[in-house]
C-alpha angles and dihedrals in degrees: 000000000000105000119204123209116231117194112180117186117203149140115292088229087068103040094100083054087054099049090040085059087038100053084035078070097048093259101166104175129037130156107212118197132178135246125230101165145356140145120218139163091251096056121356139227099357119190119179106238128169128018105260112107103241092077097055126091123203128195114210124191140198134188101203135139124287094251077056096050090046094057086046102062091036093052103031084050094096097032100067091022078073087037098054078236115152123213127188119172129184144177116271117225105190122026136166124172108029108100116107116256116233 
C-alpha cells in the first residue's frame, strides 16, 4: 500500500469540528501538536500569547492511502477555506510502523 502524509494547520478553537469531519471520513488515527511559533507569507511572524484559544495553532497529522488522503483534502476544502486552515498532503516514501495491528 502507498501511504500519504496529511498535515492540516488550524486554530485550536476549531480543531473538535475537524475531528468531528475527520472521524466523519473514517480517519482512525491522527497525531495533533501545538504550535508555539512560526512565520509564514499568509500571515507573518506568528508567536502564541495568552491563553485564549484563538491565538493557538495545531498541527494535526494523518498516515492514510492515497484514495484517504485524496477525500481529505476534497471534503475538508471548504471547511478550513472558511477557517482560514491549510492542508498539504504527499507520498511517503519509507514507513514502519503504520500498519494496523490486528
Amino acid at each position: 500500500m502507498r501511504y500519504f502524509k496529511t498535515e492540516i494547520i488550524i486554530n485550536r478553537s476549531f480543531l473538535k469540528e475537524l475531528i468531528a469531519l475527520l472521524e466523519g471520513l473514517g480517519i482512525e488515527g491522527y497525531t495533533i501538536l501545538e504550535i508555539n511559533q512560526g512565520s509564514g507569507p499568509r500571515h507573518g511572524k506568528q508567536v502564541a500569547e495568552g491563553l485564549l484559544p484563538v491565538t493557538h495553532s495545531t498541527l494535526l497529522f494523518t498516515i492514510t492511502s492515497d484514495e484517504k488522503a485524496a477525500r481529505i483534502a476534497e471534503e475538508t476544502r471548504s471547511f478550513l477555506k472558511q477557517r482560514d486552515g491549510m492542508l498539504v498532503s504527499y507520498p511517503l516514501h519509507y514507513t514502519t510502523g503504520v500498519e494496523r495491528k490486528s
